[in-house]
C-alpha positions as CSV (number, residue, x, y, z in Angstrom):
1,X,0.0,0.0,0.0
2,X,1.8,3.3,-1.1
3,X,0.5,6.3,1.0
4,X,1.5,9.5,0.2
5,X,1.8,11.8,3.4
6,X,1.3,15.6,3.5
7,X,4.3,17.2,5.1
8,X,3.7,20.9,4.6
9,X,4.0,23.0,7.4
10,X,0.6,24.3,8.8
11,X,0.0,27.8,7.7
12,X,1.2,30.4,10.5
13,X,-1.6,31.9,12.3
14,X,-2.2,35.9,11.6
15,X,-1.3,38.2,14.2
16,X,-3.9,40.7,13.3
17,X,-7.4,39.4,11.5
18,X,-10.3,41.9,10.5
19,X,-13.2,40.1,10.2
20,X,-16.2,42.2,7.6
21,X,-14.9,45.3,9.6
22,X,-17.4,48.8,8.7
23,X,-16.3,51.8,10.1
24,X,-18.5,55.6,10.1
25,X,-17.2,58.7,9.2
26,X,-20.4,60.3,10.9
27,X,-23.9,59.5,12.1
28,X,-24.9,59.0,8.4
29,X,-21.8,58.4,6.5
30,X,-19.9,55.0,6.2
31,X,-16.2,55.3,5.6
32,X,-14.9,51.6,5.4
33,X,-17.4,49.3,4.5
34,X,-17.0,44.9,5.7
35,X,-13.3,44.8,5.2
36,X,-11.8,41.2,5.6
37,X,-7.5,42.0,6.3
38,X,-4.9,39.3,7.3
39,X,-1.5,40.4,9.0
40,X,0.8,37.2,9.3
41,X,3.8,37.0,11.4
42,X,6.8,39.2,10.1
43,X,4.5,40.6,7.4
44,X,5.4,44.1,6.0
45,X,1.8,45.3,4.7
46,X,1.8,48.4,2.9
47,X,-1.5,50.8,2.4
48,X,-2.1,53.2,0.2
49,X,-5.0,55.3,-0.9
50,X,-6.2,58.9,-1.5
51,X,-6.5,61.8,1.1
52,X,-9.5,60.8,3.4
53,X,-10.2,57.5,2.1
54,X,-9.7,56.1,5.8
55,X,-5.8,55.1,6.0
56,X,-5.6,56.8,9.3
57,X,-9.2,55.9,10.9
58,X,-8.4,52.1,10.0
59,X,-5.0,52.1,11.9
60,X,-6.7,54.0,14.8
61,X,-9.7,51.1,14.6
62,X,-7.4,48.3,15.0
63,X,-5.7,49.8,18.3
64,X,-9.5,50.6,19.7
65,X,-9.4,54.0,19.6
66,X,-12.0,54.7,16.9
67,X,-15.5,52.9,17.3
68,X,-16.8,49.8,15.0
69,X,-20.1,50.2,13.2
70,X,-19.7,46.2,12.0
71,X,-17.0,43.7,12.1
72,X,-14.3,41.8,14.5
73,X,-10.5,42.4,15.4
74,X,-8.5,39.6,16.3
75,X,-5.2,40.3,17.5
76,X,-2.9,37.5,18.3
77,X,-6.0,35.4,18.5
78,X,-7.9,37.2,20.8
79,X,-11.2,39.2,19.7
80,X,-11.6,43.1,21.0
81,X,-14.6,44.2,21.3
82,X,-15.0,46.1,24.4
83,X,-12.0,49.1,25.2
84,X,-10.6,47.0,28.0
85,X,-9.9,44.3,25.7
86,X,-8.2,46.7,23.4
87,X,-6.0,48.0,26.8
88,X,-4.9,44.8,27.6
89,X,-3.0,44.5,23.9
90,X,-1.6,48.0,24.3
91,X,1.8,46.5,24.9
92,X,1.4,43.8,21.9
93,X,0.6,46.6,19.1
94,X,2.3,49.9,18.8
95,X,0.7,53.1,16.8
96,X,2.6,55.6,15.2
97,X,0.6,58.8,14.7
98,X,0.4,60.6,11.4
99,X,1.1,63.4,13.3
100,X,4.3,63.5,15.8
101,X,2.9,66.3,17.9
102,X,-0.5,63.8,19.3
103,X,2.3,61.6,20.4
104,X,4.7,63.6,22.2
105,X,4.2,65.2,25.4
106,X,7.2,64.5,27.5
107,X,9.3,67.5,28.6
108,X,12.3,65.8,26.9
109,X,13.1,62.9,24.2
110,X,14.4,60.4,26.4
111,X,11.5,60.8,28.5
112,X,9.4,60.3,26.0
113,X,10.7,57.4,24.5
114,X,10.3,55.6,28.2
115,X,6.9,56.5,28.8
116,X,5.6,53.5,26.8
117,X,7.8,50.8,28.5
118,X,7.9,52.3,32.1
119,X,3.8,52.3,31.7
120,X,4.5,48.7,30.8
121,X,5.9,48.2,34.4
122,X,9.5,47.1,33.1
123,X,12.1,47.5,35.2
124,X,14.2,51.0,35.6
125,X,17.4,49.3,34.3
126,X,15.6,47.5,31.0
127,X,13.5,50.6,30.1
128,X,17.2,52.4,29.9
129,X,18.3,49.8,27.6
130,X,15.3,49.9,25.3
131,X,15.4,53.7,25.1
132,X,19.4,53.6,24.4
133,X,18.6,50.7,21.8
134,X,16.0,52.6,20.1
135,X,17.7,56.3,19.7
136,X,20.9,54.0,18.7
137,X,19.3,52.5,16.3
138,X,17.9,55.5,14.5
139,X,20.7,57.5,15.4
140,X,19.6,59.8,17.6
141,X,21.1,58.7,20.6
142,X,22.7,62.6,21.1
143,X,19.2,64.1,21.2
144,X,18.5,61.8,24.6
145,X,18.5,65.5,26.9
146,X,16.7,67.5,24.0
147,X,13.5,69.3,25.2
148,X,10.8,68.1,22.6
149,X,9.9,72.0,21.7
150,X,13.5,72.6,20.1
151,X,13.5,69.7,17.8
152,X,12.6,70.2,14.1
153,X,10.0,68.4,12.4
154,X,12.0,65.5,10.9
155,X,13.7,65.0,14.5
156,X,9.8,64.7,16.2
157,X,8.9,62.0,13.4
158,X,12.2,60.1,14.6
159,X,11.7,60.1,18.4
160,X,7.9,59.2,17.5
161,X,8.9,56.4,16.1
162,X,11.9,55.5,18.6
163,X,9.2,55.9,21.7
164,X,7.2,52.9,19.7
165,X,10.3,51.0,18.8
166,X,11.4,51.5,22.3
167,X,8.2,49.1,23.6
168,X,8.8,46.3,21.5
169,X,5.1,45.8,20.5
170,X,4.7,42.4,18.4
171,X,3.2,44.2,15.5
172,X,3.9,48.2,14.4
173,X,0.9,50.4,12.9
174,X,3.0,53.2,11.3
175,X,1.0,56.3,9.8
176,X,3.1,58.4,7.6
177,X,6.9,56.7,8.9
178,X,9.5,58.8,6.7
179,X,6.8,62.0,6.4
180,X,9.2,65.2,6.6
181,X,12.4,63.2,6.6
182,X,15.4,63.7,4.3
183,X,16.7,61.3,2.2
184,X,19.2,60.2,4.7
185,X,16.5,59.9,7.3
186,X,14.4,58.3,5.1
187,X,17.0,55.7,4.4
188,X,17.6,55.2,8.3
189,X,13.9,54.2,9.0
190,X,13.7,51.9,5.8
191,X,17.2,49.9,6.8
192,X,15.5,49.8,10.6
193,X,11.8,48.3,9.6
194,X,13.3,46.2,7.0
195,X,15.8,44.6,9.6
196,X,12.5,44.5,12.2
197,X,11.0,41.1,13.2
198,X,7.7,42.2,13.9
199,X,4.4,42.1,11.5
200,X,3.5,45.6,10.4
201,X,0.8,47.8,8.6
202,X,2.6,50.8,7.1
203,X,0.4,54.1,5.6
204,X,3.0,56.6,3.3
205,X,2.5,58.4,0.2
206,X,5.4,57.7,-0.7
207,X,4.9,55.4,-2.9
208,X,8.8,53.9,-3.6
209,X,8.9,53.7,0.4
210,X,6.4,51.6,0.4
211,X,7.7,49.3,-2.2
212,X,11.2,49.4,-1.1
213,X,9.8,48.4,2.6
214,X,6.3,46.0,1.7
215,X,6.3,42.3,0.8
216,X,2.6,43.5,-0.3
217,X,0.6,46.3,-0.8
218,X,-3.2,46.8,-0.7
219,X,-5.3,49.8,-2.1
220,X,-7.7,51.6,0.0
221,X,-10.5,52.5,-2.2
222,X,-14.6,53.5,-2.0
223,X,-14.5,51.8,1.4
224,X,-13.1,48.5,0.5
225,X,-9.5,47.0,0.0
226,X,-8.2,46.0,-3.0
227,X,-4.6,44.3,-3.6
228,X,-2.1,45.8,-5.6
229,X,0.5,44.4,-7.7
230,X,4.6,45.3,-7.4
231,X,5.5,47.5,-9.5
């Protein structure tokens, strides 16, 4: 009797899974309309889409922080529904703001970048290392005792991003990443994510960012998702 076993792996189970998700822009408008979206582990997922077609309100849906009119989020196999199910994942997925200033609010950067992992409850001694690690990393490491009002624009989108890094979330929602950066910047932040472990969403407009970064890309379009192909 010949038998022919199956020994393929099993498929890895998403980290993030959005379920017919519908989201309002108002009382009377819909804005996303029964999106199905799979993140898998170590997934780089780009999104793109026009001004307003609901990038942002998407990412801000999946961390809790805009309501559902429809729909589930899964997130490393647990459903959120209610916002206390949403704060108990605060630590497992990390939001980067589209705009630096709603993140920062720490008299100075290296404050800032330990908020996240001293509200985690780490200890005093690893919080230093994970802000060290993540300055170092996007060199700017000499900024550690800069008060947050003197830095430029590109400098706040750096330590945004270093006071996410810095809490080691298991998968990164990043609105706008490289926005106002350089080219050297820009570079920086590319060679960092692409060197990341973690599964991540990322919203840019620029468009060779996102394809430089992305192992796929989906449009964002009328409400729905649509995939797109490389380029």
């Amino acid at each position: 009797m010949n038998l022919q076993l199956n020994l393929r792996p099993p498929a890895p189970q998403a980290v993030l899974q959005v379920s017919r998700l519908s989201l309002r822009r108002n009382a009377v408008r819909s804005l996303l309309q029964h999106l199905d979206l799979e993140l898998l582990p170590g997934e780089r997922l780009g999104l793109r889409g026009a001004n307003g077609s609901g990038k942002s309100t998407l990412l801000q849906a999946l961390m809790g922080l805009h309501p559902l009119q429809g729909g589930a989020i899964e997130i490393t196999g647990r459903l959120c529904r209610s916002e206390a199910d949403f704060e108990a994942l605060r630590g497992v997925i990390g939001l980067l703001f589209q705009d630096s200033d709603d993140q920062l609010f720490c008299p100075t950067v290296q404050e800032d970048v330990a908020f996240g992992p001293l509200n985690q409850g780490l200890p005093a001694a690893q919080v230093r290392a994970q802000v060290e690690h993540s300055l170092a990393q996007l060199r700017i490491l000499p900024l550690a005792q800069r008060p947050i009002h003197q830095l430029s624009g590109g400098e706040k989108r750096l330590v945004a991003l270093a006071g996410i890094l810095a809490m080691q979330p298991q998968v990164l929602l990043l609105d706008e990443p490289v926005s106002g950066l350089d080219a050297q910047a820009r570079q920086r932040v590319l060679d960092v994510l692409r060197a990341l472990p973690q599964a991540m969403i990322v919203v840019d407009h620029d468009h060779a960012f996102l394809e430089q970064l992305c192992t796929r890309q989906l449009l964002l379009q009328d409400g729905r998702l649509q995939p797109l192909a490389p380029a």
